[in-house]
C-alpha positions as CSV (number, residue, x, y, z in Angstrom):
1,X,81.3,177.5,134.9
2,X,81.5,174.5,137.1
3,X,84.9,172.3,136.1
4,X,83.7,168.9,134.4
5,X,83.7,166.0,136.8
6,X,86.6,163.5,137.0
7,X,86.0,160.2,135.5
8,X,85.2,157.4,137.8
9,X,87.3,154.7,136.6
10,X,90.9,154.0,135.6
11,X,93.4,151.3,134.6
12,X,95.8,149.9,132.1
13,X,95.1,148.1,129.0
14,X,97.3,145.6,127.4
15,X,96.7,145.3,123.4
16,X,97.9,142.5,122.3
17,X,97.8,140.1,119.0
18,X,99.7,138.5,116.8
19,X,101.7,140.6,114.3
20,X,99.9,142.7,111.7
21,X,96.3,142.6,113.3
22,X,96.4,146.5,113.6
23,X,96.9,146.5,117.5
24,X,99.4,150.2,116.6
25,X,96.6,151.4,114.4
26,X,94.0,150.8,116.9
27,X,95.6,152.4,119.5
28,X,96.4,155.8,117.7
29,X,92.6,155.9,116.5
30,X,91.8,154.8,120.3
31,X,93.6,157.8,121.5
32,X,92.8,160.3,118.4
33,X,97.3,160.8,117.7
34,X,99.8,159.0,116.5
35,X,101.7,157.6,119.4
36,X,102.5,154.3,118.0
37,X,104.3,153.5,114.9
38,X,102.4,151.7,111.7
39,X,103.2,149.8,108.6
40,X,101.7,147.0,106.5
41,X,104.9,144.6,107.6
42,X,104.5,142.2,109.9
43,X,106.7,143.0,113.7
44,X,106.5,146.5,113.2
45,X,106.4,147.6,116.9
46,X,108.9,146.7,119.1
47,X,108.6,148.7,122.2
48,X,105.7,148.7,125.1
49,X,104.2,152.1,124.3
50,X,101.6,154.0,126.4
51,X,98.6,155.9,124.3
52,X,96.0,157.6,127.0
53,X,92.5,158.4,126.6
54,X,90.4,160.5,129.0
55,X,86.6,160.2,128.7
56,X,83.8,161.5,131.0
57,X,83.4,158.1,132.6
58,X,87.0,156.6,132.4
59,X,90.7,157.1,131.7
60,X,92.1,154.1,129.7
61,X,96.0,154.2,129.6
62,X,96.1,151.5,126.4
63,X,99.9,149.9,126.0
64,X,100.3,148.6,123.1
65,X,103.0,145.1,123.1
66,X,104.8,144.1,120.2
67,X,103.3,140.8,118.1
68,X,104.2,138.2,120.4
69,X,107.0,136.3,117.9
70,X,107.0,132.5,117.9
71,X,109.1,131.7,114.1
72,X,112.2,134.1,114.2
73,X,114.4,134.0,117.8
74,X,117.1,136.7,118.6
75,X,117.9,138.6,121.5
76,X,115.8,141.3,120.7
77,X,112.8,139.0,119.8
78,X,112.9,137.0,123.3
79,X,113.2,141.0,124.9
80,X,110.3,141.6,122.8
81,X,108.5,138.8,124.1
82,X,108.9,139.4,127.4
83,X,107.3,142.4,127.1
84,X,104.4,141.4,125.9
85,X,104.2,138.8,129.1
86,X,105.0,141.8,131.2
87,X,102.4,143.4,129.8
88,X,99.8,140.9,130.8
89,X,100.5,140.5,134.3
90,X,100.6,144.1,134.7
91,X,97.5,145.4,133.8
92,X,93.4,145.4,135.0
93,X,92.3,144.8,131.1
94,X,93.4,143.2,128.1
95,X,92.1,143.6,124.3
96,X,92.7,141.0,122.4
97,X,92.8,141.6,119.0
98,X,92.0,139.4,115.9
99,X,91.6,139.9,112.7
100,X,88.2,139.5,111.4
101,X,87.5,136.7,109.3
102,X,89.9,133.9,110.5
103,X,91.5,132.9,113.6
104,X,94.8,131.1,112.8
105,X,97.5,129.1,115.0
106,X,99.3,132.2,115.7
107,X,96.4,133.5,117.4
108,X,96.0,130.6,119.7
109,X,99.8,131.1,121.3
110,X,98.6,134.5,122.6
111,X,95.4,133.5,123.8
112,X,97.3,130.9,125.6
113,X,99.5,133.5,127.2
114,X,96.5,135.3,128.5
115,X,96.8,134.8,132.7
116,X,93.9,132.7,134.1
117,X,91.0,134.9,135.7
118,X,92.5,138.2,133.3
119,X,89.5,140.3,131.9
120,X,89.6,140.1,127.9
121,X,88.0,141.9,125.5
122,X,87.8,140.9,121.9
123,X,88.3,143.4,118.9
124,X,87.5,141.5,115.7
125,X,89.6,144.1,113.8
126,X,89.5,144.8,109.9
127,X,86.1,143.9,109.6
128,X,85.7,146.4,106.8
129,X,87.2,144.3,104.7
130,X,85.2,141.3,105.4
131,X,83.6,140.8,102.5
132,X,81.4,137.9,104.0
133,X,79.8,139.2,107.1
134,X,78.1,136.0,107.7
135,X,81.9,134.2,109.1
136,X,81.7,136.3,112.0
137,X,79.5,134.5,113.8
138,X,81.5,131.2,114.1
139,X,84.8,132.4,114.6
140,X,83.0,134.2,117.6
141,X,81.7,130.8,118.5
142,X,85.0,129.2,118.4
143,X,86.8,132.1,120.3
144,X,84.3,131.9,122.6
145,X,84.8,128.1,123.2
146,X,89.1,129.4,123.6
147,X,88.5,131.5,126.6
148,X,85.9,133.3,128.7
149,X,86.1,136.6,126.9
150,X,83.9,139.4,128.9
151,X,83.0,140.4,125.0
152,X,83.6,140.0,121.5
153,X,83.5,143.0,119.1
154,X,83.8,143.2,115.4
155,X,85.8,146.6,114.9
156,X,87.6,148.5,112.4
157,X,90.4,150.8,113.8
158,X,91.3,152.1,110.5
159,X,87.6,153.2,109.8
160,X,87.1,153.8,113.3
161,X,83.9,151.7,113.1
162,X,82.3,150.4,116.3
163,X,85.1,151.8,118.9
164,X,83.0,153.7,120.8
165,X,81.1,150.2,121.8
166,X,84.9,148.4,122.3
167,X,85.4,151.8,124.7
168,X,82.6,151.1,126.4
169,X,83.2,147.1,127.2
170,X,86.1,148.1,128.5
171,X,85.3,150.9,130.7
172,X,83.4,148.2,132.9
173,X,86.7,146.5,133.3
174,X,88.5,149.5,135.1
175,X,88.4,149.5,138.5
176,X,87.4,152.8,140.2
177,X,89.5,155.2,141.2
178,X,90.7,158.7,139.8
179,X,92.4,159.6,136.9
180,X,96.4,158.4,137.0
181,X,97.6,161.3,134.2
182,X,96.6,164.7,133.6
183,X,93.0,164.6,131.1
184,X,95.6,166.4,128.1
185,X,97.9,163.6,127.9
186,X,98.2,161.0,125.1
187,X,101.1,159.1,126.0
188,X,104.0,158.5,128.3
189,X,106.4,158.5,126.0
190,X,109.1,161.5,125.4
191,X,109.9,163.3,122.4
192,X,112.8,161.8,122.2
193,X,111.6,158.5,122.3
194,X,109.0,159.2,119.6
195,X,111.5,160.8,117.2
196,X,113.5,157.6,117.0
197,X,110.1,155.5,116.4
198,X,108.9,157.8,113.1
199,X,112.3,157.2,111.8
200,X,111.7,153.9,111.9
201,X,108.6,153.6,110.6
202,X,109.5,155.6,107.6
203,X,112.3,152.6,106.8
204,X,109.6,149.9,107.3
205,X,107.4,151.5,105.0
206,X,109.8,152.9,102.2
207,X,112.5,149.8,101.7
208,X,112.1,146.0,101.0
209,X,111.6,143.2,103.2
210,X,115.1,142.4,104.9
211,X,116.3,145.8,105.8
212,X,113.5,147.1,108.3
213,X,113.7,144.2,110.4
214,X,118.3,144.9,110.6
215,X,117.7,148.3,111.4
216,X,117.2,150.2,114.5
217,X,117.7,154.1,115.5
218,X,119.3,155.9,118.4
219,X,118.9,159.4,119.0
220,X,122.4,160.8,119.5
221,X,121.2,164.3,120.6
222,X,117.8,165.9,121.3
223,X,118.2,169.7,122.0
224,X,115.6,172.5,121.9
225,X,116.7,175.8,121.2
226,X,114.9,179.2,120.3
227,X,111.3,176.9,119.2
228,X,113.6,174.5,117.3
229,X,114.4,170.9,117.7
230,X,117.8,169.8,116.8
231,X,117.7,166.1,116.2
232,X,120.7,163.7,115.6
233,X,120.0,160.6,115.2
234,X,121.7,157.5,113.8
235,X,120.7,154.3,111.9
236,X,122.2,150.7,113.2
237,X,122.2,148.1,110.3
238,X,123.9,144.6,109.9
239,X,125.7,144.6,106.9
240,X,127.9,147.5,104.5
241,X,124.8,146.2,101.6
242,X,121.9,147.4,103.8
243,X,123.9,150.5,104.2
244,X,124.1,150.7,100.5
245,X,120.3,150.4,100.1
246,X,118.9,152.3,103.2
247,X,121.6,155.5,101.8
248,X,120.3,155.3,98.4
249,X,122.2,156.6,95.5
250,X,123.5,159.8,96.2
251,X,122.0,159.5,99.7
252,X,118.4,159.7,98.2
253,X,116.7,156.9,99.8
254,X,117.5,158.2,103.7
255,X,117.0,162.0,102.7
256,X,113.2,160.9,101.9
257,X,113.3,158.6,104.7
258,X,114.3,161.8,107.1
259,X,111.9,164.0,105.5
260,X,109.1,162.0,105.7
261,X,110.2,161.3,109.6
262,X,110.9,165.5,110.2
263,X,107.3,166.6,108.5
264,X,105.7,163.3,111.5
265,X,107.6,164.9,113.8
266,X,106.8,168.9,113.2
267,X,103.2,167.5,113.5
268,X,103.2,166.0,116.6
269,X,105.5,168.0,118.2
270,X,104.0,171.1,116.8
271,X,107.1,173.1,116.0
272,X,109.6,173.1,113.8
273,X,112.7,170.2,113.8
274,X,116.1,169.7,112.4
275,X,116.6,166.3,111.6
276,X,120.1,165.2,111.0
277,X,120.5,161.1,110.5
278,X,123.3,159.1,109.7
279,X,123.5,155.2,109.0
280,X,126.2,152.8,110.3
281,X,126.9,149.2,110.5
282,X,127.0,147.7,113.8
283,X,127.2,143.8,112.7
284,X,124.8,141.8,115.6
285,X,123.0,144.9,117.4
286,X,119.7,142.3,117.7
287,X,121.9,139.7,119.3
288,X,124.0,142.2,121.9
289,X,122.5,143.0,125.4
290,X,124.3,146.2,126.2
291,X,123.4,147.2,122.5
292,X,119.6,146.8,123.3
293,X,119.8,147.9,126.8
294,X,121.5,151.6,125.0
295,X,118.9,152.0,122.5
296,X,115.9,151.4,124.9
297,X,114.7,147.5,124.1
């Protein structure tokens, strides 16, 4: 039996939004895995990450860009940023998303960042929970008024609702040429890499509003041995009462957290994990370079 044919096209495409438009959630239902960390907080992502998707007529290597932050500045928000920038100027296609419904100020800063000439696609996200359907139409008028977008597509990733036609707007946007990573792959991201990020996410969705956004994880030691992965890893927080709360009484609170993260990773990685994690106070990690610079930002 003849070996399928090579997609035509290829290229990179930038996601990008303002926080909490479901650009991570799009891009794991995009690629059909979790490669990109989710929660219903706002700033959840903080890293460029890659999610690939090979189809018969094109490879899309999606990166998905932290919300582009305008009302909070740190060290690790103007790194943040930057990436996002990066991002732009980097790629052969961009997909705006927006969610469904209304398009608000914060919206209008990233289509302003978008470079002159860039090829844009609109995903009108969440539109399962439009209730009125009939507001589509003029917020596509007025983004269409904003910028010359090559299309404008009411989607919802969560649903997975119409992203076979976003797939297909874009695909026109690649350029040819072959396939940049092998048709198996999903992202370029290590194991390593994606052990830290379901720690994470499991603190942004388990705890309170201020203690996510102080916290950040290292992976001390990553070692495979007879099937198994050892992980070490170890929380960064702020302040001894963010600690107290991400430790829990009697250590509770993190011992779900790590569970949670282990069953993620034994999922993804297919195989079984030990997951040791430990928390410690590092006062100022968002505002220290050679901080960020260790722990990958």
């Amino acid at each position: 039996m003849a070996d399928a044919p090579l997609p035509s096209r290829a290229g990179h495409v930038a996601i990008v939004g303002r926080p909490n438009v479901g650009k991570s959630t799009l891009l794991n239902h995009l690629v059909g895995q979790k490669v990109s960390i989710t929660s219903k907080k706002a700033q959840t992502t903080r890293h460029r990450v890659t999610g690939i998707l090979t189809t018969a007529v094109a490879q899309f290597v999606f990166v998905d860009t932290p919300g582009f932050q305008t009302q909070h500045r740190s060290r690790l928000n103007e790194r943040m940023n930057r990436a996002v920038t990066q991002s732009l100027a980097d790629v052969d296609a961009v997909v705006l998303v927006v969610e469904a419904g209304r398009t608000v100020a914060a919206d209008h800063t990233v289509i302003r960042l978008l470079p002159a000439g860039a090829s844009v696609v609109v995903a009108l996200n969440k539109v399962d929970q439009l209730k009125d359907k009939d507001a589509l139409l003029p917020q596509m008028a007025e983004l269409s008024a904003l910028y010359p977008f090559k299309a404008i597509v009411p989607v919802s990733a969560e649903k997975e609702q119409a992203l076979d036609r976003l797939l297909a707007e874009m695909a026109t946007l690649l350029p040819e040429a072959a396939p940049i990573y092998g048709a198996d792959e999903i992202t370029d991201r290590d194991e390593r890499f994606l052990a830290a990020e379901f720690i994470r996410e499991k603190i942004f969705r388990l705890l309170g509003e201020e203690v996510p956004y102080a916290a950040t994880v290292g992976i001390d030691r990553f070692v495979e041995d007879g099937g198994v992965r050892h992980i070490y890893a170890t929380v960064y927080v702020d302040r001894d009462n963010q600690k107290a709360i991400l430790v829990g009484a009697g250590g509770v609170q993190m011992k779900e957290i790590a569970s949670k993260a282990r069953a993620d990773m034994e999922r993804t990685f297919g195989g079984p994990v030990f997951l040791e994690v430990w928390v410690r106070v590092k006062r100022g990690w968002a505002q220290d370079d050679a901080t960020l610079r260790r722990l990958g930002y």
